[in-house]
Backbone as a ProteinNet text record, in pm:
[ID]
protein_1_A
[PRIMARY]
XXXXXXXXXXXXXXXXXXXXXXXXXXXXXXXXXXXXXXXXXXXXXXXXXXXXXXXXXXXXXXXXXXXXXXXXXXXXXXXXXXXXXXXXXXXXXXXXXXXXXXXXXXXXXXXXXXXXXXXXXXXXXXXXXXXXXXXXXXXXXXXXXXXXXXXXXXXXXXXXXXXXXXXXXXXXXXXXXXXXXXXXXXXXXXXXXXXXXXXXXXXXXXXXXXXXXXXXXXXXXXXXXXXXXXXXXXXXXXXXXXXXXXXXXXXXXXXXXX
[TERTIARY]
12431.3	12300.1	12200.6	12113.5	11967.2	11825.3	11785.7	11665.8	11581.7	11490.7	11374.5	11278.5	11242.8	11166.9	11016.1	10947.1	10727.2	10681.9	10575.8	10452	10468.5	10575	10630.6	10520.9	10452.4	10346.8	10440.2	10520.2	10644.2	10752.3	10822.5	10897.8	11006	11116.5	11228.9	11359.9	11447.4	11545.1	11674.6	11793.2	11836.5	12011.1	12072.6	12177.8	12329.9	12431.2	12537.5	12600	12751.2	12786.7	12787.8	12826.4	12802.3	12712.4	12580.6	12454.9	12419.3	12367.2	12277.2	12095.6	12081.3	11880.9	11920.3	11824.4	11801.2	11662.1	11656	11526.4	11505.8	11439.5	11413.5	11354.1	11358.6	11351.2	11239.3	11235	11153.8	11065.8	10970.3	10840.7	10877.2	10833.7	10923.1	10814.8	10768.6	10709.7	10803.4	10755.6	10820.4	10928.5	10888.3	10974	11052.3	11016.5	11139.4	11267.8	11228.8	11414.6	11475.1	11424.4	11499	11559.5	11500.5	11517.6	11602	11598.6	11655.5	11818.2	11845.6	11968.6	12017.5	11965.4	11983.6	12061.2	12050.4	12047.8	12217.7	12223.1	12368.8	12410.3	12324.6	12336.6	12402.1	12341.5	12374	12450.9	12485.4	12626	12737.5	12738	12844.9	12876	12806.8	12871.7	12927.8	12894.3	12923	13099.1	13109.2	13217.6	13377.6	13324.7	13422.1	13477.7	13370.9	13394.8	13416.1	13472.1	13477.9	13625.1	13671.5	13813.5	13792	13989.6	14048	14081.1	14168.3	14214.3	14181.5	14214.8	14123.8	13948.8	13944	13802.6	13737.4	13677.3	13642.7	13495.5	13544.3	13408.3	13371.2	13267.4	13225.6	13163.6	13169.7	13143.9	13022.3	12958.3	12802.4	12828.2	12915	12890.2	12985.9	13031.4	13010.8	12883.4	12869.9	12660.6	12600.9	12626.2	12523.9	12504.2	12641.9	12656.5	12637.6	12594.5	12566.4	12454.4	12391.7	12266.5	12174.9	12062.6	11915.3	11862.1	11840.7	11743.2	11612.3	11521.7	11420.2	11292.2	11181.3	11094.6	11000	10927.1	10937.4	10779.5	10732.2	10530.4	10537.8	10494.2	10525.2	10408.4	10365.3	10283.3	10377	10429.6	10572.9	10647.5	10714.9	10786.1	10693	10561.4	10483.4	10480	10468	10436.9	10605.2	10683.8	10842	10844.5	10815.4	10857.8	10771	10596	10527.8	10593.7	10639.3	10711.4	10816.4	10883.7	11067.8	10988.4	10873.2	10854.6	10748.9	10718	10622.7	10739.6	10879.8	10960	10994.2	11070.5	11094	11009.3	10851.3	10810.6	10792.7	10804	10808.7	10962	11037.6	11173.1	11156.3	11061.8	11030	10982.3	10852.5	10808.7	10842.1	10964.1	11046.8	11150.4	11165.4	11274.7	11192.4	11077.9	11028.4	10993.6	10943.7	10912.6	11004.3	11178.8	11291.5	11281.4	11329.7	11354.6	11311.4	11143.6	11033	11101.7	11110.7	11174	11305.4	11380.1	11507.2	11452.2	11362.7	11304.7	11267.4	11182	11143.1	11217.9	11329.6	11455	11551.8	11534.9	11648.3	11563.1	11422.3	11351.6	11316.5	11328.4	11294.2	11414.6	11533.8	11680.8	11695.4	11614.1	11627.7	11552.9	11420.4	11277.2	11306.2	11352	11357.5	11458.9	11552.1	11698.4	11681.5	11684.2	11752.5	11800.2	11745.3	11851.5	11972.7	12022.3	12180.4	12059.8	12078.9	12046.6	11853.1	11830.5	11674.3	11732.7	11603.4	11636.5	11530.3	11427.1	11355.7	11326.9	11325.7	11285.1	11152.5	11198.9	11000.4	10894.2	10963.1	10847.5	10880.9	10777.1	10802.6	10691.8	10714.8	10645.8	10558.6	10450.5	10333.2	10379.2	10339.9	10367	10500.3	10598.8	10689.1	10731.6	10719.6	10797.5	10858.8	10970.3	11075.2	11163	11245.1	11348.7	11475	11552.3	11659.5	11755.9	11861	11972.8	12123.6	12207.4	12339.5	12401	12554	12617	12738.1	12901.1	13013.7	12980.4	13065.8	13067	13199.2	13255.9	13382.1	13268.5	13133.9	13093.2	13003.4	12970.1	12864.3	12979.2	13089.5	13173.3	13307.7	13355.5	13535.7	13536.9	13636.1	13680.3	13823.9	13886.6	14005.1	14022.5	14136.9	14204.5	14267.9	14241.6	14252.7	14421.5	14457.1	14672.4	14638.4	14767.3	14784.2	14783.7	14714.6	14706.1	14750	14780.3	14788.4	14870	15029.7	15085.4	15034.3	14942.3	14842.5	14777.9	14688.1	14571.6	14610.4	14479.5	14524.9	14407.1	14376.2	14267.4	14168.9	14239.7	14137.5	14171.9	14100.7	14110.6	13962.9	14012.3	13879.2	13802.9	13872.7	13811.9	13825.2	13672.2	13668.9	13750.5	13772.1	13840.7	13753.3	13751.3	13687.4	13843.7	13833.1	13922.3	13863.5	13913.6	13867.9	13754.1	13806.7	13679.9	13593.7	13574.1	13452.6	13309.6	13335.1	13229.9	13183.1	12995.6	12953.3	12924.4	12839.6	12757.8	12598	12601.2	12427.3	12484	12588	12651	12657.8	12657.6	12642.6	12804.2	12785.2	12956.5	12972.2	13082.5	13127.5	13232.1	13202.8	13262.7	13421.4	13530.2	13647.9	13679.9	13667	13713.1	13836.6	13861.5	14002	14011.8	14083.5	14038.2	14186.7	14193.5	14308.5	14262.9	14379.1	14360.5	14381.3	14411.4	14478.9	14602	14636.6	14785.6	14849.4	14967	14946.8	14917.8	14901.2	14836.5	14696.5	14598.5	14467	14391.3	14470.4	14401.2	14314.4	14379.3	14335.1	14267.7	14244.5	14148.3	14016.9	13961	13874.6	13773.2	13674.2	13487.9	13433.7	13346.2	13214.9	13103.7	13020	12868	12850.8	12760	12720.1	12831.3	12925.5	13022.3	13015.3	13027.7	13040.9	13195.7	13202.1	13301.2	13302.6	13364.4	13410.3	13492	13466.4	13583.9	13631	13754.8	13834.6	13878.7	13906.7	13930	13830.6	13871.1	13755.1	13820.5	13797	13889.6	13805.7	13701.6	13570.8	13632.6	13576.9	13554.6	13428.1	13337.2	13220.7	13224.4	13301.9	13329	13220.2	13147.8	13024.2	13013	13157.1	13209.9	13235.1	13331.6	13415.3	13263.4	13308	13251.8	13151.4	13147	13034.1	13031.7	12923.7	12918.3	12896.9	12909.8	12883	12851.3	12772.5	12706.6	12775.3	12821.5	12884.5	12739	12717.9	12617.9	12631.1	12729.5	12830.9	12933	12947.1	13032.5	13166.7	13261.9	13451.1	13410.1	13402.5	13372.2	13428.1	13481	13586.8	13644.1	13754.3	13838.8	13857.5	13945	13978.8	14076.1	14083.4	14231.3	14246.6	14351.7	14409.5	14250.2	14276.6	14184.3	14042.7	14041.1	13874.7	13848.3	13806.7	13797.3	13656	13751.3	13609.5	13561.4	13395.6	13308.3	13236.5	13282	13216	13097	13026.4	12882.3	12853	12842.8	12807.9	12662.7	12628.8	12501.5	12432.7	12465.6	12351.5	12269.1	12337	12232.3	12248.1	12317	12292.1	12243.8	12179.4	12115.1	12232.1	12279.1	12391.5	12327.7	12210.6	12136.9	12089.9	12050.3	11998.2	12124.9	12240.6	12347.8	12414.1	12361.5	12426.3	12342.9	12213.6	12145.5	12150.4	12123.9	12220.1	12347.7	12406.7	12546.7	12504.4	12460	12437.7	12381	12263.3	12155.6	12253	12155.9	12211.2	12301.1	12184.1	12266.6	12381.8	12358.3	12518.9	12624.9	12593	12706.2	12774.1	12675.7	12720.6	12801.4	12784.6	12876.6	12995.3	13028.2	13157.1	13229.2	13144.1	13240.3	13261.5	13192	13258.4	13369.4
5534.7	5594.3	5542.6	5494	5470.9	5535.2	5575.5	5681	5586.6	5555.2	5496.7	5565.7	5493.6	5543.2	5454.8	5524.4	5415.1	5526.9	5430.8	5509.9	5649.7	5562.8	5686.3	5675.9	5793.1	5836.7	5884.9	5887.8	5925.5	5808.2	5811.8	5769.2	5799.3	5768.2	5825.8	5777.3	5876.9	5853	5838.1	5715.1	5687.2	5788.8	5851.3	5896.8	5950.9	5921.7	5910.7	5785	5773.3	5675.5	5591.8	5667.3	5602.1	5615.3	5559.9	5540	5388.3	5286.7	5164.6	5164.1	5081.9	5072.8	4952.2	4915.5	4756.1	4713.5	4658.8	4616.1	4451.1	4472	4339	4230	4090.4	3991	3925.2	3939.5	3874.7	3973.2	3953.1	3999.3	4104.3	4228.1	4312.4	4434.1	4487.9	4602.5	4726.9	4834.5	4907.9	5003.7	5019.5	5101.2	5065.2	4907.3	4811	4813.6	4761.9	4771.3	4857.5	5003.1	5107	5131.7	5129.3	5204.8	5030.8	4924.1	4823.7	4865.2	4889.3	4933.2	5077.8	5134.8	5250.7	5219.9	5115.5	5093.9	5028.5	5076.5	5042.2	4888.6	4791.1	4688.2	4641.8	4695.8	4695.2	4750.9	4870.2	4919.7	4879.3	4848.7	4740.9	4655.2	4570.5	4516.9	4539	4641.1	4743.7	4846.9	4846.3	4870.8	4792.4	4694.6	4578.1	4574.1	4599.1	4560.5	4680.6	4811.7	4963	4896.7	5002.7	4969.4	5128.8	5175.1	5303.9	5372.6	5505	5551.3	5699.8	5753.7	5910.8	5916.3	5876.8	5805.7	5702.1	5694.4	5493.4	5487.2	5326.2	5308.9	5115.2	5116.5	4944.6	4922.5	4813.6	4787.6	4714.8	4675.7	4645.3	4477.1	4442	4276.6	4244.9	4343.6	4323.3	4337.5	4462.4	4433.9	4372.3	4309.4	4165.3	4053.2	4028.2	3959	3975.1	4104.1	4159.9	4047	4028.3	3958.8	4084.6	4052	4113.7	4046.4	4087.7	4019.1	4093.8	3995	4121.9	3946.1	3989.5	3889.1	3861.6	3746.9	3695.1	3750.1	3750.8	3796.7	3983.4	4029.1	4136.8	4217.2	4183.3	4291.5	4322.7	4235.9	4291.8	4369.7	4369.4	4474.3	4598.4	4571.8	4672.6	4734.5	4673.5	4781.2	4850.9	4776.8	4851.7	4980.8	4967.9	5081.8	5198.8	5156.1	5232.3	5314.5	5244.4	5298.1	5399.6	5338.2	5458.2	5609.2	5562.6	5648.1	5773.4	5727.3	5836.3	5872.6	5825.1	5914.8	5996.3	5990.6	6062.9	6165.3	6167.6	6265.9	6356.2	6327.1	6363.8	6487.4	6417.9	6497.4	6580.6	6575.7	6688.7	6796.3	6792.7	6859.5	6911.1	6857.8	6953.5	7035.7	6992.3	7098.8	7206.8	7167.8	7275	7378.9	7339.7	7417.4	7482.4	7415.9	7469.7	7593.2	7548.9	7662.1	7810.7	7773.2	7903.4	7955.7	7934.6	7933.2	8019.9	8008.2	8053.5	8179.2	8180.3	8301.4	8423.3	8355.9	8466.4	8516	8378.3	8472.9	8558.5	8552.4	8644.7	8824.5	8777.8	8908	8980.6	8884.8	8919.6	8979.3	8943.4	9030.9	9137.2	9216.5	9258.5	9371.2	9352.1	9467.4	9428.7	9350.2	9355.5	9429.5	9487	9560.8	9733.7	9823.1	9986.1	9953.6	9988	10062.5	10154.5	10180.7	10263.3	10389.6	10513.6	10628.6	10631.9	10565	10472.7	10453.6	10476.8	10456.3	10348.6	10324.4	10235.3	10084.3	9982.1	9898.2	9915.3	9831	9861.1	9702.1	9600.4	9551.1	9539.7	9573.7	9550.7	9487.9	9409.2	9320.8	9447.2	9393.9	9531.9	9549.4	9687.7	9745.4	9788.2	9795.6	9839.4	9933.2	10085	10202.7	10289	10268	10369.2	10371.6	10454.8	10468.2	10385	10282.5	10214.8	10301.7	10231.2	10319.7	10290.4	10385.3	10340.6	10346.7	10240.2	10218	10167.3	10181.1	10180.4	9996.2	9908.7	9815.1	9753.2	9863.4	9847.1	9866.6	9963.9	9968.5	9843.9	9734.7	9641.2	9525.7	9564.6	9436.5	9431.4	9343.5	9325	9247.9	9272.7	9257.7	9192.4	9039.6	8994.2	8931.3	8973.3	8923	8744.5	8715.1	8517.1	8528.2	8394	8419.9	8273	8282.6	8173.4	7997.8	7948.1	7787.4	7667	7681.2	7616	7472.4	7504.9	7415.4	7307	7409	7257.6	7217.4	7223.3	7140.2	6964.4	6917.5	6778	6735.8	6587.7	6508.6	6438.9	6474.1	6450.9	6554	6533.3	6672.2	6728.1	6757.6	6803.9	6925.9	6990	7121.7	7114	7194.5	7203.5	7373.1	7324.5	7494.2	7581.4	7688.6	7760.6	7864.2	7850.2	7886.3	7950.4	8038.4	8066.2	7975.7	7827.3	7756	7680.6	7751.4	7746.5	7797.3	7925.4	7998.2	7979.1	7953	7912.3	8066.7	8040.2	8153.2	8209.8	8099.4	8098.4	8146.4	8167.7	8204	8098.8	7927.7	7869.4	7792.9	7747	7651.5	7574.9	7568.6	7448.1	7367.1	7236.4	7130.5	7083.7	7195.3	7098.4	7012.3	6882.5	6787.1	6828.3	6963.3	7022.5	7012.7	6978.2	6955.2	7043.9	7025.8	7065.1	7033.6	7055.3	6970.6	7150.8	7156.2	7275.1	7265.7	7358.6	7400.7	7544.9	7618.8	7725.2	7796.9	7790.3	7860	7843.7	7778.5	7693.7	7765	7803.6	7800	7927.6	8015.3	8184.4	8170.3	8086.3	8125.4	8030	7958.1	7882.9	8007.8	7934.3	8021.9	7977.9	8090.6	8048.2	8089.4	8039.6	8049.7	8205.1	8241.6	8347.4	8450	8408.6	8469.3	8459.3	8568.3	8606.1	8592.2	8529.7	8516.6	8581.1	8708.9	8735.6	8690.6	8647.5	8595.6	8768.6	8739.8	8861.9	8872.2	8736.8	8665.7	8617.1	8608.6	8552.1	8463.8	8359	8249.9	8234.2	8289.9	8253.5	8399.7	8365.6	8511.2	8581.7	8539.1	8609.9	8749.3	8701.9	8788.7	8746.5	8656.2	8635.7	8570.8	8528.3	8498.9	8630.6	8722.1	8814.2	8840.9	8872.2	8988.2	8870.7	8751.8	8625.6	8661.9	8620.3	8639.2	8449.8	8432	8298.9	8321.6	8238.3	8241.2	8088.9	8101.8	7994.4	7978.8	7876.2	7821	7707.7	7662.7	7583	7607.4	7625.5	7649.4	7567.9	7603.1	7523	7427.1	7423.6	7348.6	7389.7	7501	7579.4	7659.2	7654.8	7768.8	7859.8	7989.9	8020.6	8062.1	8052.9	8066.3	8151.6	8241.9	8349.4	8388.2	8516.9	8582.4	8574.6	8529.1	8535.7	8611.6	8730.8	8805.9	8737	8762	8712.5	8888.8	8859.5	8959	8905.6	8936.5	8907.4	9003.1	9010.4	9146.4	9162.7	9258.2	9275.7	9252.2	9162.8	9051.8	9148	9218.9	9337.9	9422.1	9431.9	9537.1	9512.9	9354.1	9296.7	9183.5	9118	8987.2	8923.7	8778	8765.7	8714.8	8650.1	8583.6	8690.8	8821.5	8959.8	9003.1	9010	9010.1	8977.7	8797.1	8728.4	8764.2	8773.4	8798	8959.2	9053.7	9215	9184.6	9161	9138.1	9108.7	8946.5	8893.8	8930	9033.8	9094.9	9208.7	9180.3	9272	9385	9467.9	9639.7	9613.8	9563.6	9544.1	9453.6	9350.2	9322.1	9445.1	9487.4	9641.8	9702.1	9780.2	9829.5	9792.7	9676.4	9579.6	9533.1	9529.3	9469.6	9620.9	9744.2	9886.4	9898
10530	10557.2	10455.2	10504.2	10449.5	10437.4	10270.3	10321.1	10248	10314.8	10331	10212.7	10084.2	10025.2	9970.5	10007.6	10009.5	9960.9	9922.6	9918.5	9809.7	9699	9623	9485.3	9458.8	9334.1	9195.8	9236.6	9082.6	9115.8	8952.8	8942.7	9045.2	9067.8	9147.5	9063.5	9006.3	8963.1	9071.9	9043.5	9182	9113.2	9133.9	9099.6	9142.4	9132.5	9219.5	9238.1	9175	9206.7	9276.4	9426	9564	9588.5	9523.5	9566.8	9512.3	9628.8	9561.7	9563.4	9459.7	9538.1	9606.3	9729	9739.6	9741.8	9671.5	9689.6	9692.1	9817.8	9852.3	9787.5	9778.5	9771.8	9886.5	9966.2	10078.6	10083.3	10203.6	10246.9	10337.2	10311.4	10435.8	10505.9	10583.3	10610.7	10584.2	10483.6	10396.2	10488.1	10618.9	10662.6	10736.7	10814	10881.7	10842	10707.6	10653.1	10642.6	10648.7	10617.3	10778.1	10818.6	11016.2	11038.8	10965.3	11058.4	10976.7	10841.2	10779.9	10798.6	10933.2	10961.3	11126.9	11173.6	11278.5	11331.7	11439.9	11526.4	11464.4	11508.6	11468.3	11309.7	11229.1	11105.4	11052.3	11129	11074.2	11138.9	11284.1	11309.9	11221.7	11122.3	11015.3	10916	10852.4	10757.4	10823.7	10905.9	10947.1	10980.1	10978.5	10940.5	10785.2	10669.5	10552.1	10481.5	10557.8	10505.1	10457.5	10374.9	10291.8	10224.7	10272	10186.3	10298.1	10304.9	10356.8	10365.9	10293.5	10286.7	10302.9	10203.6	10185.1	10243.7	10335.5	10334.6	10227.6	10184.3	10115.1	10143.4	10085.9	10081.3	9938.1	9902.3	9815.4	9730.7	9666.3	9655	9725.7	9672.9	9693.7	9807.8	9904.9	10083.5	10144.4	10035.8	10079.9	10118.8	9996.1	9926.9	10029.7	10117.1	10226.2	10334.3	10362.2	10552.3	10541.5	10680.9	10736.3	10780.9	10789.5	10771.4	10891.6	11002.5	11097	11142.5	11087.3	11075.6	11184.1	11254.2	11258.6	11146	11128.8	11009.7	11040.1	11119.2	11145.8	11122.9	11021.2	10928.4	11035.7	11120.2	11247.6	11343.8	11362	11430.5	11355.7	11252.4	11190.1	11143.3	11130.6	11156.7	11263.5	11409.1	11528.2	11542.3	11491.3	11527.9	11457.2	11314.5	11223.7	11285.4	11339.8	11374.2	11507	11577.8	11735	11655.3	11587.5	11542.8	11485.6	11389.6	11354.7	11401.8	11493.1	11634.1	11718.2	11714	11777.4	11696	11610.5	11448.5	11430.2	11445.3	11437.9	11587.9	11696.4	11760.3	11784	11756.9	11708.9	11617.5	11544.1	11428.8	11520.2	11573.6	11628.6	11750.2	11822.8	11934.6	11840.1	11766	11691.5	11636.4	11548.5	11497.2	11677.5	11786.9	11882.8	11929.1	11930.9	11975.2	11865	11781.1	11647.1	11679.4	11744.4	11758.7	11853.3	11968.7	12063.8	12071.1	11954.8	11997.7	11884.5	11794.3	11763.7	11853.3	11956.3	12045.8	12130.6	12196.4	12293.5	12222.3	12082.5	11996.9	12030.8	11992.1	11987.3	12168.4	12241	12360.7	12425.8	12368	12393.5	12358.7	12217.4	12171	12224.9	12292.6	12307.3	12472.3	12555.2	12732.6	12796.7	12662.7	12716.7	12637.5	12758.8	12652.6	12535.2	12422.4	12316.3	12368.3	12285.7	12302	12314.5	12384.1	12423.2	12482.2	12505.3	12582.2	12751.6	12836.8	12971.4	12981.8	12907.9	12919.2	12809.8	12784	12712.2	12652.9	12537.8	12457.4	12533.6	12621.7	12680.9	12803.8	12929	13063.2	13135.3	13196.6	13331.3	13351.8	13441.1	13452.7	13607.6	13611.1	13757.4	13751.5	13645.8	13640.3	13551.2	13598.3	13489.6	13542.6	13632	13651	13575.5	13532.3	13389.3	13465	13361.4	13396	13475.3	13514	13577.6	13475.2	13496.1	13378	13448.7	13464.3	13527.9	13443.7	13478.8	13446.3	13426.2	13352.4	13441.6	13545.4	13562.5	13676.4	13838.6	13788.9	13902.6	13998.2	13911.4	13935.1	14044.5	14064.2	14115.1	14078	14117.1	14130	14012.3	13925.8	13811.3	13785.6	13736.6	13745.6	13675.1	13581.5	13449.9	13494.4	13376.1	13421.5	13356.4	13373.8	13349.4	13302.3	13244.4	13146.1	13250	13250.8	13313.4	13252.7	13134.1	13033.5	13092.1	13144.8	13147.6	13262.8	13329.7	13422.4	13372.8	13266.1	13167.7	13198.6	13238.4	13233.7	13111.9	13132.3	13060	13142.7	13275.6	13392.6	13498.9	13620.3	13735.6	13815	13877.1	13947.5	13910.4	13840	13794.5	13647.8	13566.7	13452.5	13385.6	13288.8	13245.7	13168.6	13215.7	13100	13017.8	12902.2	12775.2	12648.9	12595.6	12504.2	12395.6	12385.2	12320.3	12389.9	12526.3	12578.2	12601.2	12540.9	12468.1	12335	12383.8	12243.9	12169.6	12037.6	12015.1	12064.3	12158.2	12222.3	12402.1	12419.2	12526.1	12639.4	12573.7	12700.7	12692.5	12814.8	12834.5	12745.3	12645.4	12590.6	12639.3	12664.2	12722.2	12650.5	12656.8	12560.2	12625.6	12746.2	12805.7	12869.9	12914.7	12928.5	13076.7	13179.7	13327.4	13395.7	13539.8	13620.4	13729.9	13829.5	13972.6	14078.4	14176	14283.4	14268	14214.7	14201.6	14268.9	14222.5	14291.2	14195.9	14058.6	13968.5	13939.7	13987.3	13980.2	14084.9	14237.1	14297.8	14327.2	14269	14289.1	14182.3	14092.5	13955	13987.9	14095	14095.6	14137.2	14043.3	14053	14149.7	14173.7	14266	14213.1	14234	14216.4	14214.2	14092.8	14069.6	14014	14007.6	13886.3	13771.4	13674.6	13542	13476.5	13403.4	13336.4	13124	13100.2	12956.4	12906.9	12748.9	12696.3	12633.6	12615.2	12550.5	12407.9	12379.7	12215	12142.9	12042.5	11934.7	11847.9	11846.3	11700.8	11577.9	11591.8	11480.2	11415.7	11232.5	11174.5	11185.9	11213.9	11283	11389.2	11487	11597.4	11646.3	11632.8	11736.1	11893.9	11945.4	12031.1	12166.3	12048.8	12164.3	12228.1	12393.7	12485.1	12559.6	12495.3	12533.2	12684.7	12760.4	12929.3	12958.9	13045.7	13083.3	13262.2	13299.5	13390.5	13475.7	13617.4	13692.5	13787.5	13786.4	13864.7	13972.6	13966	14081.1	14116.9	14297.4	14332	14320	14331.5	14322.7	14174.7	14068	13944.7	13842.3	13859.9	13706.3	13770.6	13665.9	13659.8	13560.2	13555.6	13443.9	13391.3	13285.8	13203.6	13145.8	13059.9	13032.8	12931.2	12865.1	12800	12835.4	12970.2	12990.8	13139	13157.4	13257.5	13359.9	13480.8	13597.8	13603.2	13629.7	13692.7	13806.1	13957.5	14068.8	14090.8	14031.8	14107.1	14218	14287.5	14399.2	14406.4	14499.3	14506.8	14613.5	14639.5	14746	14610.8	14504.3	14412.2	14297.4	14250	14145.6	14138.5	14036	14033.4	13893.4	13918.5	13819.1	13722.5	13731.6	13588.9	13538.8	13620	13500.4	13415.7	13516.2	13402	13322.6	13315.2	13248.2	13085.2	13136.7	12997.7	12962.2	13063	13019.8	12935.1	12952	12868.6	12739.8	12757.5	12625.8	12520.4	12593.8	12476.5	12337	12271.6	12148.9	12201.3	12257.5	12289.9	12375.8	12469.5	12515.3	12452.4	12365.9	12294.2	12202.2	12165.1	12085.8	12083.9	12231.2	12367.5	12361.5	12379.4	12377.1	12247.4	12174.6	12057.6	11977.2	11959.8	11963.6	12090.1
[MASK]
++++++++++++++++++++++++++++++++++++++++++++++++++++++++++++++++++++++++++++++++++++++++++++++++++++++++++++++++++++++++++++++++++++++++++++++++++++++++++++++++++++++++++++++++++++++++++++++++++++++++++++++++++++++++++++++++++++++++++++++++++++++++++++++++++

């Protein structure tokens, strides 16, 4: 890794063994070389000349020998560095917007759902104030414990698995590359659209996992495997994306992990 340092008004002390300066010799636009020794290209070479086993490392004078291909008209390595680095900041600024973002859906989980002993939320859509309704959740739909699949797991298959480390902490699918085909154990566990699926376990010390809801949005595309309960809702007087985020919100994780 290469950090690009210009346009520096102080000294900069460089420190750490495994640290080099380079400083160039030729004519260079200040931020070319950094984004060009940052780049696929250049570390493809650098990967050839890694050496060690626990550790890998390289050494200054394999360095010394990589090649540098840079164009030699320094407006060109000007308009390049200028392009990397209007994406770069652009990536700044979707993250800083994501970041906000996952600020307000934390708080909007928090004030769009009852508190524990509340029939109403503290924010509602206008035109709407009848007091919530409470309900079991054995009553919202058919409910079915998943069984162990394990010994069908392939590395390919037509169906994806959902497993205990398929629940994130943001409640969305995580991808373990875990697959299966129709079997006679496969076939009673395949989802359909608009099913809810709980995990029952937790492998994190957090506990920020158990009770996770996950939302199936394609039909015949997963299955599921032991410790993760299907919830079919009855689609005449439930909506499954309200429940996918009912579940998820604070107060009802509450609920569940008490």
């Amino acid at each position: 890794k290469c950090v690009e340092l210009y346009n520096i008004e102080k000294e900069v002390i460089l420190s750490g063994l495994h640290t080099i300066a380079v400083r160039p010799t030729l004519k260079f636009e200040p931020k070319y070389l950094g984004y060009y020794m940052n780049s696929k290209s250049f570390h493809d070479q650098l990967i050839k000349l890694m050496q060690g086993t626990k550790v890998l490392g390289i050494s200054k004078s394999a360095i010394q020998v990589t090649t540098v291909r840079f164009p030699s008209d320094l407006e060109e390595q000007l308009k390049i560095s200028q392009y990397i680095t209007n994406i770069a900041e652009l990536i700044i600024q979707h993250q800083k917007k994501h970041d906000k973002l996952i600020i307000l859906k934390k708080a909007m989980l928090e004030k769009m759902f009852p508190k524990e002993g509340k029939s109403v939320p503290e924010i509602r859509f206008n035109k709407f104030s009848d007091s919530w309704k409470e309900k079991k959740m054995e009553e919202i739909g058919k409910s079915t414990s998943g069984t162990s699949i394990e010994s069908d797991f392939l590395s390919y298959g037509k169906y994806k698995v959902i497993s205990i480390g398929s629940y994130s902490e943001q409640s969305t699918y995580v991808d373990q590359g875990i697959r299966t085909d129709l079997t006679q154990k496969t076939q009673k566990r395949i989802l359909n659209k608009t099913d809810l699926t709980m995990v029952l376990n937790d492998k994190t010390s957090s506990g920020n996992i158990l009770g996770r809801v996950l939302l199936i949005e394609d039909d015949k595309t997963f299955v599921y495997n032991q410790r993760t309960q299907r919830i079919e809702p009855d689609q005449t007087n439930y909506n499954s994306q309200f429940l996918y985020q009912l579940f998820n919100a604070p107060s009802a994780r509450k609920r569940i992990l008490n």
